[in-house]
PAKEVEX-699794 format. One line per field, with one value per atom (N, C-alpha, C): residue number from 0; residue in three letters; atom name; x, y negated, z. Coordinates in steps of 0.1 Angstrom, whole numbers. Layout:
num (NUM,...)
residu (Ala,...)
atome (CA,...)
px (X,...)
py (Y,...)
pz (Z,...)
END
This chain:
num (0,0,0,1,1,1,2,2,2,3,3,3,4,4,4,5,5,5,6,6,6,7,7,7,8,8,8,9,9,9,10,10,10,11,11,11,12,12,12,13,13,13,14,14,14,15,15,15,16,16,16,17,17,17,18,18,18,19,19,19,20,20,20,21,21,21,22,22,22,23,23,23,24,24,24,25,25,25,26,26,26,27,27,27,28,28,28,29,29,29,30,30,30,31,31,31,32,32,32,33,33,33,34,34,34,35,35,35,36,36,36,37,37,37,38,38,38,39,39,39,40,40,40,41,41,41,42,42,42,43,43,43,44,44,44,45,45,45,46,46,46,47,47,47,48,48,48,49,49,49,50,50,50,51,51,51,52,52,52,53,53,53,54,54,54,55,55,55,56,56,56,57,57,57,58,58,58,59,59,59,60,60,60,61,61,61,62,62,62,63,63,63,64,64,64,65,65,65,66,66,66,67,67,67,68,68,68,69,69,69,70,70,70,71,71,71,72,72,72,73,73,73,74,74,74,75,75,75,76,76,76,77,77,77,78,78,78,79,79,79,80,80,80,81,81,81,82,82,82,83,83,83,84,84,84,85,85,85,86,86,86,87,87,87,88,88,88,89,89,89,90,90,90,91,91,91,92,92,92,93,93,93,94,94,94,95,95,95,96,96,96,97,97,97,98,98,98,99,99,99,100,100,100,101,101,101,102,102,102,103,103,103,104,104,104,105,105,105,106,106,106,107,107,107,108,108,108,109,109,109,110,110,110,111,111,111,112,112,112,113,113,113,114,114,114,115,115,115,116,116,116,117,117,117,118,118,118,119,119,119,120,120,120,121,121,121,122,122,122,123,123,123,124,124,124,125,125,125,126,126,126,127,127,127,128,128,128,129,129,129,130,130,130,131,131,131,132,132,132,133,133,133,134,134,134,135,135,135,136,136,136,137,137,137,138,138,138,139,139,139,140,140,140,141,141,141,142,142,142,143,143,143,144,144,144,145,145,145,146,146,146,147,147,147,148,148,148,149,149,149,150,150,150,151,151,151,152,152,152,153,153,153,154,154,154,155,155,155,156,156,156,157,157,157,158,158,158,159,159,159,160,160,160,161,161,161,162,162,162,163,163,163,164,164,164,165,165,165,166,166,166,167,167,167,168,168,168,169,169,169,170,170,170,171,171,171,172,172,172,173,173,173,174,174,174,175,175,175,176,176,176,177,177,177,178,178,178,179,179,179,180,180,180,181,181,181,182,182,182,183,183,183,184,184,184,185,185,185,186,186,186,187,187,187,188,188,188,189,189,189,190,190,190,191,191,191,192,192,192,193,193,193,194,194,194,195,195,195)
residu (Unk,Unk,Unk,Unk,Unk,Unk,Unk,Unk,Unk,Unk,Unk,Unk,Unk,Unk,Unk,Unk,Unk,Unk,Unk,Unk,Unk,Unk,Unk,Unk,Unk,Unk,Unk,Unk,Unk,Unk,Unk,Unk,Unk,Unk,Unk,Unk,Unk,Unk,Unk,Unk,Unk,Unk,Unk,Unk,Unk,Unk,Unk,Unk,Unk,Unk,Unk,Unk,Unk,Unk,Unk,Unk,Unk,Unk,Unk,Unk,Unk,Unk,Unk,Unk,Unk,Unk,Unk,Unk,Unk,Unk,Unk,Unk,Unk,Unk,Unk,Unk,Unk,Unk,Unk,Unk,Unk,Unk,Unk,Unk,Unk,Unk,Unk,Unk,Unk,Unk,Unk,Unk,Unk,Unk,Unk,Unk,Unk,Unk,Unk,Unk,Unk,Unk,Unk,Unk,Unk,Unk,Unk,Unk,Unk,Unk,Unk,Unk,Unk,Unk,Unk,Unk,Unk,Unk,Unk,Unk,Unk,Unk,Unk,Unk,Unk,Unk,Unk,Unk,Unk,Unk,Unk,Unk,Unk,Unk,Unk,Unk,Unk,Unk,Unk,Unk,Unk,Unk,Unk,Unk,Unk,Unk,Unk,Unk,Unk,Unk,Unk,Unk,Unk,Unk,Unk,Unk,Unk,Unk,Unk,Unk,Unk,Unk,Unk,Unk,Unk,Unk,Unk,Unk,Unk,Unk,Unk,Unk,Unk,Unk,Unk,Unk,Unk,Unk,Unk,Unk,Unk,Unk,Unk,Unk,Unk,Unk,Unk,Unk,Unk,Unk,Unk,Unk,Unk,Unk,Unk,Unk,Unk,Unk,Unk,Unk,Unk,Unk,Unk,Unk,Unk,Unk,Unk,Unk,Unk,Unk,Unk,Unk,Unk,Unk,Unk,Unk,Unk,Unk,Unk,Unk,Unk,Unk,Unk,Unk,Unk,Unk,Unk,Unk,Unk,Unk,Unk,Unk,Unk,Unk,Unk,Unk,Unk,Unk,Unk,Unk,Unk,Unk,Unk,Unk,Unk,Unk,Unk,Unk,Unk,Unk,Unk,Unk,Unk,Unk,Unk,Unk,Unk,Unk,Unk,Unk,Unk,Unk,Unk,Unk,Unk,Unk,Unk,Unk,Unk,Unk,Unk,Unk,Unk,Unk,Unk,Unk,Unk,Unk,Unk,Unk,Unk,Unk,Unk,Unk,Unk,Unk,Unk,Unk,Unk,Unk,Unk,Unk,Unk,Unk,Unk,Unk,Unk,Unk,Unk,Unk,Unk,Unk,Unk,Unk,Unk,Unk,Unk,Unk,Unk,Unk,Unk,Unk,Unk,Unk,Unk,Unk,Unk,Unk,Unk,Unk,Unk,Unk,Unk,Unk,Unk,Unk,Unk,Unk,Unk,Unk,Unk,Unk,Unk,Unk,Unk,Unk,Unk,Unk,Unk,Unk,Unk,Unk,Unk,Unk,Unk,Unk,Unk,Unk,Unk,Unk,Unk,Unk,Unk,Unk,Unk,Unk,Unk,Unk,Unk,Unk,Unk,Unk,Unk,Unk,Unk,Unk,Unk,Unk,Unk,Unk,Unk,Unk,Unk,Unk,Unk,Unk,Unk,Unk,Unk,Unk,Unk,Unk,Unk,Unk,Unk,Unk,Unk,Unk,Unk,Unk,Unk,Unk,Unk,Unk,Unk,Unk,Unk,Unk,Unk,Unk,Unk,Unk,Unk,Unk,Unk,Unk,Unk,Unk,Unk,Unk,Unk,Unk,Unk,Unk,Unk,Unk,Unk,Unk,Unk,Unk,Unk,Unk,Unk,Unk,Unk,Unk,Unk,Unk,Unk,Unk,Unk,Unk,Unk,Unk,Unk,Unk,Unk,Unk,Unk,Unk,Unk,Unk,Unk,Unk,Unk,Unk,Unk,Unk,Unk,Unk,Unk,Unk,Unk,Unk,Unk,Unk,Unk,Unk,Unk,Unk,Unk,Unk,Unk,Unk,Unk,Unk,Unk,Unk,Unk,Unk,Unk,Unk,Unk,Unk,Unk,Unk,Unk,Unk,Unk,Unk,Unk,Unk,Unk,Unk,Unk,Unk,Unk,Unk,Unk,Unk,Unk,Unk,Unk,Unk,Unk,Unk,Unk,Unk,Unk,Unk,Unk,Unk,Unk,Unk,Unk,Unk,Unk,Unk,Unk,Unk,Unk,Unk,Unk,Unk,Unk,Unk,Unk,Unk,Unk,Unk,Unk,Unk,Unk,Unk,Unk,Unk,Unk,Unk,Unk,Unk,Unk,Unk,Unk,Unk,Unk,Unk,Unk,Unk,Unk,Unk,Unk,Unk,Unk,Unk,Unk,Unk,Unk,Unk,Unk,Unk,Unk,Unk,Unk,Unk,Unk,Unk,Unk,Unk,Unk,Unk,Unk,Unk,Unk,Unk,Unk,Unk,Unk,Unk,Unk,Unk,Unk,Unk,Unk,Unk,Unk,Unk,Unk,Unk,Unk,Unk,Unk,Unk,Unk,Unk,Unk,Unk,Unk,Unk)
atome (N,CA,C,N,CA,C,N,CA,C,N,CA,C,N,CA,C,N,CA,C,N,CA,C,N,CA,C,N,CA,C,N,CA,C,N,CA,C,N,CA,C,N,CA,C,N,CA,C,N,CA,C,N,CA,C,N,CA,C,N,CA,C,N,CA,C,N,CA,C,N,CA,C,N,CA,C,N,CA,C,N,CA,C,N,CA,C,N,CA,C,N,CA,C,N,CA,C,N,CA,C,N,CA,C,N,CA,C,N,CA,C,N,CA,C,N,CA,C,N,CA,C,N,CA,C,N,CA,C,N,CA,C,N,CA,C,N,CA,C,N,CA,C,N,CA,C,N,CA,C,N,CA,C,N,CA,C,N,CA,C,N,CA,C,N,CA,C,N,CA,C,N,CA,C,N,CA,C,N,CA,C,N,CA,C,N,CA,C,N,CA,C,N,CA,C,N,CA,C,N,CA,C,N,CA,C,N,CA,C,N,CA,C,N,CA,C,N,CA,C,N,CA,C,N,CA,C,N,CA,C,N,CA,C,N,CA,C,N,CA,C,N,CA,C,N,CA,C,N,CA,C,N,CA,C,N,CA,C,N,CA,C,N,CA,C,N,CA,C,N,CA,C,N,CA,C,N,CA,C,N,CA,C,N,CA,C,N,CA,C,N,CA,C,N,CA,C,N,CA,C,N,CA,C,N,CA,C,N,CA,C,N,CA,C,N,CA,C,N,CA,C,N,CA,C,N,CA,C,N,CA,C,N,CA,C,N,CA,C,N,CA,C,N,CA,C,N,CA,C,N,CA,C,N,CA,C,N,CA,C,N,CA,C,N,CA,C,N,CA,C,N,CA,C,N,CA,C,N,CA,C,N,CA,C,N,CA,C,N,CA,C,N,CA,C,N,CA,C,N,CA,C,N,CA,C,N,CA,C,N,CA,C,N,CA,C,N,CA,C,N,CA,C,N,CA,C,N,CA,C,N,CA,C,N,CA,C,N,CA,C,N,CA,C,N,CA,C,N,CA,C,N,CA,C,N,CA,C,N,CA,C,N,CA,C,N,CA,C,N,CA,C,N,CA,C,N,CA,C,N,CA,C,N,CA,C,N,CA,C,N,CA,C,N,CA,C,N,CA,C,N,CA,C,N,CA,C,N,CA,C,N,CA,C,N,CA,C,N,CA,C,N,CA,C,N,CA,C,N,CA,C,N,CA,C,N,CA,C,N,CA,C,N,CA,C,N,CA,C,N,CA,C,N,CA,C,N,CA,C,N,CA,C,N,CA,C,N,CA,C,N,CA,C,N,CA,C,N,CA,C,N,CA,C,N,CA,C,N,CA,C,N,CA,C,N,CA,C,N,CA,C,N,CA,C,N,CA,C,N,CA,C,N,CA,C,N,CA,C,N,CA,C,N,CA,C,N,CA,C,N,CA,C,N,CA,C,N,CA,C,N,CA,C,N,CA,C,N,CA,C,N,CA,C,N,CA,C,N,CA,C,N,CA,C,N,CA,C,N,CA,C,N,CA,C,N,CA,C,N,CA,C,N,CA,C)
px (-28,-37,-30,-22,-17,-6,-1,12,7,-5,-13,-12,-20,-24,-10,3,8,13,17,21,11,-3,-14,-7,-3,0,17,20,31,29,25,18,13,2,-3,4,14,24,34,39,45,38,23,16,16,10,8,18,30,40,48,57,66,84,86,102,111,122,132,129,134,132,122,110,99,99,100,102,111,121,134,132,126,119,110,98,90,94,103,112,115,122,127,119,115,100,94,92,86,95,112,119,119,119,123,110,97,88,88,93,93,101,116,128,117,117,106,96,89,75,79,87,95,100,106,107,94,88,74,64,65,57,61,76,83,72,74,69,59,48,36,28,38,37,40,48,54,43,41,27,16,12,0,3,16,17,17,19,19,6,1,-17,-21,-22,-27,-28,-10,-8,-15,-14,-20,-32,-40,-54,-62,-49,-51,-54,-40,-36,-48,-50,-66,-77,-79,-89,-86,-73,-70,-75,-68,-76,-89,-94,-110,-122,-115,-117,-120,-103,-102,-112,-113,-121,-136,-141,-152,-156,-149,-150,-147,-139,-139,-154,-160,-170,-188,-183,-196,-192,-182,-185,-181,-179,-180,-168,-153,-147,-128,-122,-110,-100,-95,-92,-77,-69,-56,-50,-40,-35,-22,-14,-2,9,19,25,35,24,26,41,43,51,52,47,43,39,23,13,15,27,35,34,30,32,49,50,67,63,75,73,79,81,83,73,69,55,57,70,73,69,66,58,43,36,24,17,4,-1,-16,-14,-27,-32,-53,-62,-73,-69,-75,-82,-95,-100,-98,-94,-94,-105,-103,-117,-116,-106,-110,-117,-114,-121,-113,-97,-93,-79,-72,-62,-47,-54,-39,-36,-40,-35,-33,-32,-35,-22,-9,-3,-3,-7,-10,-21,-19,-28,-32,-40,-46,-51,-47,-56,-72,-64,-74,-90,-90,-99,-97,-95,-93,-97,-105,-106,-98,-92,-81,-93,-94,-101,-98,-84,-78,-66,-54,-43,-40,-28,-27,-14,-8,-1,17,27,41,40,46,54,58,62,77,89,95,111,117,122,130,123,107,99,103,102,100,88,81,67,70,65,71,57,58,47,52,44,53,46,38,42,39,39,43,36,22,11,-5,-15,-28,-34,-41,-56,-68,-79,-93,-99,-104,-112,-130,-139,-149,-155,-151,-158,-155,-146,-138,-125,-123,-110,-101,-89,-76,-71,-63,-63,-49,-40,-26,-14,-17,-10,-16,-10,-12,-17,-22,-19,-10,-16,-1,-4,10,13,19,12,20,27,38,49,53,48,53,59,73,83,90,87,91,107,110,124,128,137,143,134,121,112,110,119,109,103,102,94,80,78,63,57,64,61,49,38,24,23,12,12,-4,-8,-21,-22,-23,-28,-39,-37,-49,-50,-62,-58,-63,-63,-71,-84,-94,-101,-105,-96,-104,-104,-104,-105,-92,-92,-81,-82,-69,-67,-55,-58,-47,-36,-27,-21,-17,-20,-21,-10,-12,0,-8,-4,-10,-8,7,11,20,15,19,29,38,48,56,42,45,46,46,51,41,37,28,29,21,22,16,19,12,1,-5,-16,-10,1,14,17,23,23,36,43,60,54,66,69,64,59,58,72,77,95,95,105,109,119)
py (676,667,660,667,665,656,661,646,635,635,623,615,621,611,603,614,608,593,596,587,572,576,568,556,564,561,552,555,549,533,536,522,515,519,508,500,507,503,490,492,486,469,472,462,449,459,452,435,436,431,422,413,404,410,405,407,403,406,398,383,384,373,363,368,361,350,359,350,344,343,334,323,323,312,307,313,305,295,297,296,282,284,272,262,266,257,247,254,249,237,245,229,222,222,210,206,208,200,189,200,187,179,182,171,154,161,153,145,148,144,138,146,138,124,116,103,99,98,94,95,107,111,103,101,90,77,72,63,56,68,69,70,81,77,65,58,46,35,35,29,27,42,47,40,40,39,23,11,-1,-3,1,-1,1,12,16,4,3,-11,-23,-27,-36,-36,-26,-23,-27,-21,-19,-34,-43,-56,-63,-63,-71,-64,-55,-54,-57,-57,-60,-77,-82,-97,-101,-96,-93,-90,-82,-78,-90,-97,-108,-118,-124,-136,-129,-117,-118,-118,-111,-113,-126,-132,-148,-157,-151,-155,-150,-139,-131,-130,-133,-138,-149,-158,-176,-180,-170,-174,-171,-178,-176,-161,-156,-146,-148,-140,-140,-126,-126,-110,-118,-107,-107,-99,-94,-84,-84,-75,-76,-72,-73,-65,-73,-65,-64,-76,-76,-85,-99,-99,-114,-110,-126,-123,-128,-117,-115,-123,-122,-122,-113,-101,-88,-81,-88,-80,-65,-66,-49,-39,-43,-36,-33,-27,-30,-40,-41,-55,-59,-62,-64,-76,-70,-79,-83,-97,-92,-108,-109,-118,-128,-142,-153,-156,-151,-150,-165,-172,-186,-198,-190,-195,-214,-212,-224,-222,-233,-221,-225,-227,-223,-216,-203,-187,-180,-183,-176,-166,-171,-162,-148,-150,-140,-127,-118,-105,-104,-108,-102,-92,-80,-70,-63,-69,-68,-80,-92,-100,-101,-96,-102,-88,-88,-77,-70,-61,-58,-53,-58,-54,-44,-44,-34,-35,-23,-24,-15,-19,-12,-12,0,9,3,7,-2,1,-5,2,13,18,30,21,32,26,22,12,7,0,-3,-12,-25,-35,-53,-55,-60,-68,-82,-93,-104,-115,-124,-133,-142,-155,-169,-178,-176,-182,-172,-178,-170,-160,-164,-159,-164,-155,-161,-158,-171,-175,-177,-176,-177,-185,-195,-203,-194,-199,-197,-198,-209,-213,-201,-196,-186,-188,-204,-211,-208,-208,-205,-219,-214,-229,-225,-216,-211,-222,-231,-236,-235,-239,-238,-224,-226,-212,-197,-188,-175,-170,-163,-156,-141,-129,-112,-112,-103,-97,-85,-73,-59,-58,-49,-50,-32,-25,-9,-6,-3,1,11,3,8,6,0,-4,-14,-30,-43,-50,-36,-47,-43,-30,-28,-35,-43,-53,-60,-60,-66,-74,-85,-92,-98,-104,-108,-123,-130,-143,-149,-155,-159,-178,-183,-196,-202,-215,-222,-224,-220,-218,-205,-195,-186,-171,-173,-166,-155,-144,-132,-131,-127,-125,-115,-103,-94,-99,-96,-105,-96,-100,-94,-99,-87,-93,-100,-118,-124,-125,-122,-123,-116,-100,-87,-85,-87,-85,-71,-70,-54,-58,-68,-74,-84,-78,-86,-106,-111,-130,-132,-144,-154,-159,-168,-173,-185,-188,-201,-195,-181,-177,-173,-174,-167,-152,-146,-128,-129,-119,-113,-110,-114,-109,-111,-102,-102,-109)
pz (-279,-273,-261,-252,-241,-246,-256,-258,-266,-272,-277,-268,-252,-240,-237,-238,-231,-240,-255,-258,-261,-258,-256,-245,-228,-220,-220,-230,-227,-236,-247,-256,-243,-237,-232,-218,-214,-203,-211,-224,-231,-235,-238,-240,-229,-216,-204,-203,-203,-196,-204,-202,-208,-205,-215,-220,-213,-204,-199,-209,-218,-228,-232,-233,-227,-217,-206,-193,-192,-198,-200,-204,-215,-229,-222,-217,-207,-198,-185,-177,-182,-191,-197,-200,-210,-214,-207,-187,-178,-174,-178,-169,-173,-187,-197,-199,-197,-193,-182,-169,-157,-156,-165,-161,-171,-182,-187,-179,-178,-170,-155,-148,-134,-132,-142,-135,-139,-151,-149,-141,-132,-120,-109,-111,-97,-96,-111,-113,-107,-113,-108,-92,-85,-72,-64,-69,-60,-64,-75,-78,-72,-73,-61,-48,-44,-30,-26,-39,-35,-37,-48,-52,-36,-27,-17,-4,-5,8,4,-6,-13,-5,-12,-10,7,12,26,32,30,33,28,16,12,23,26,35,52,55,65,73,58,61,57,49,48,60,66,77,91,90,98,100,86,79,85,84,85,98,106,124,127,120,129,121,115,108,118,120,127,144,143,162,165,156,161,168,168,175,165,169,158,161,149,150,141,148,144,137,127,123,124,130,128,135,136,140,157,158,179,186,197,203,218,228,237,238,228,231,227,220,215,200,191,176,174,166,161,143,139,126,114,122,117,108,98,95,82,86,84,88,107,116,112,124,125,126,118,118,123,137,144,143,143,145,153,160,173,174,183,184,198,195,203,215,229,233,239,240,242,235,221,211,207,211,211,203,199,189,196,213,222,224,225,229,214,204,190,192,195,192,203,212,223,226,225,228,240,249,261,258,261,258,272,280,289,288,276,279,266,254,245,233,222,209,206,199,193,177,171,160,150,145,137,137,135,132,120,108,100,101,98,101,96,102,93,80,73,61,64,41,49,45,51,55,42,39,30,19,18,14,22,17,22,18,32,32,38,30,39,38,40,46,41,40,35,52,58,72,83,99,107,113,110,114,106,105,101,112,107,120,113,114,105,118,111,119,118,127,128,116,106,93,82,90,76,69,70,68,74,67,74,80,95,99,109,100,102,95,90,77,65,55,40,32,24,16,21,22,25,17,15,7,11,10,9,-4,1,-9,-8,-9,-12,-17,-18,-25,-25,-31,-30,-32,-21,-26,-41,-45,-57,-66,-64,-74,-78,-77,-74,-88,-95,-108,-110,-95,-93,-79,-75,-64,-68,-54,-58,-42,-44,-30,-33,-19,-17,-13,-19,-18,-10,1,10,1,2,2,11,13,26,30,22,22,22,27,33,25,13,2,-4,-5,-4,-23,-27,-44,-40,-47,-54,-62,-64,-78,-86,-100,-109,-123,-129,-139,-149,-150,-163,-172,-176,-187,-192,-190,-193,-199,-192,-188,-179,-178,-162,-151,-147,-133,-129,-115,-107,-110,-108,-106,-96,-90,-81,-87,-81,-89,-92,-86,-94,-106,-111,-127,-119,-111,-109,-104,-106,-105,-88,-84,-72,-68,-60,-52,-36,-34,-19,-17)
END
């Protein structure tokens, strides 16, 4: 009876557990899954990450348009440094309201007499964000009254065929740009590639 138990006990020690070999085979199995699945996942993050700025930048000037709309007075975004619009818009990109309500001070931050309404945050490093003019202004109507049409252009390093940008028009109005003719690659609402 006593050597029954034991050899009971030793069966079931044998059962419990995996094989040097097993876990080898496993092991393996797992890498050659991820080397697989890894630039896809690259892919997919850098994606995520322009979808995101994207997302941001549409709300940033969404944002603008509606405060120069709901406080009657013109509002500027564009990227500061000590209180001066640069045209770095790599940087941080501030929005802040015109308390003169005249569009001589537009490019200037008083911060002592003047909103600061939002700022969103730089890029990362080695992304290009660029602008096609030097600054936006929203007039009280909601109208842009910076120049012509602007134009955003995100551009991801080592990525630029997942490059996406935001279209303001003069009238006021913010568009995503989207691929139209699937292709994989972002368009203007002109029909050319999104580029930095």
């Amino acid at each position: 009876m006593f050597i029954f138990q034991i050899k009971k006990l030793s069966i079931r020690k044998r059962i419990k557990g995996f094989t040097i070999t097993e876990l080898l085979i496993g092991i393996a199995i797992v890498g050659i899954l991820t080397a697989i699945a890894s630039p896809s996942l690259n892919r997919f993050m850098v994606q995520s990450k322009v979808d995101n700025e994207i997302s941001e930048l549409h709300r940033l000037v969404l944002s603008a348009r509606n405060s120069a709309i709901n406080s009657g007075k013109y509002v500027t975004i564009c990227p500061l440094n000590s209180g001066n619009c640069t045209t770095n818009w790599q940087n941080e990109l501030s929005v802040f309201v015109n308390n003169d309500n005249t569009l001589a001070n537009n490019k200037v931050y008083d911060s002592a007499n003047e909103e600061l309404i939002k700022v969103k945050s730089k890029i990362s490093d080695g992304d290009t964000l660029k602008f096609s003019q030097n600054l936006i202004i929203f007039a009280p109507t909601g109208r842009l009254v910076s120049g012509g049409n602007g134009n955003f252009s995100y551009c991801p390093k080592g990525n630029t065929d997942l490059s996406r940008g935001v279209e303001i028009s003069l009238s006021g109005r913010v568009y995503a740009t989207s691929d139209t003719d699937n292709d994989g690659k972002d368009n203007n609402r002109s029909g050319t590639n999104v580029s930095c």
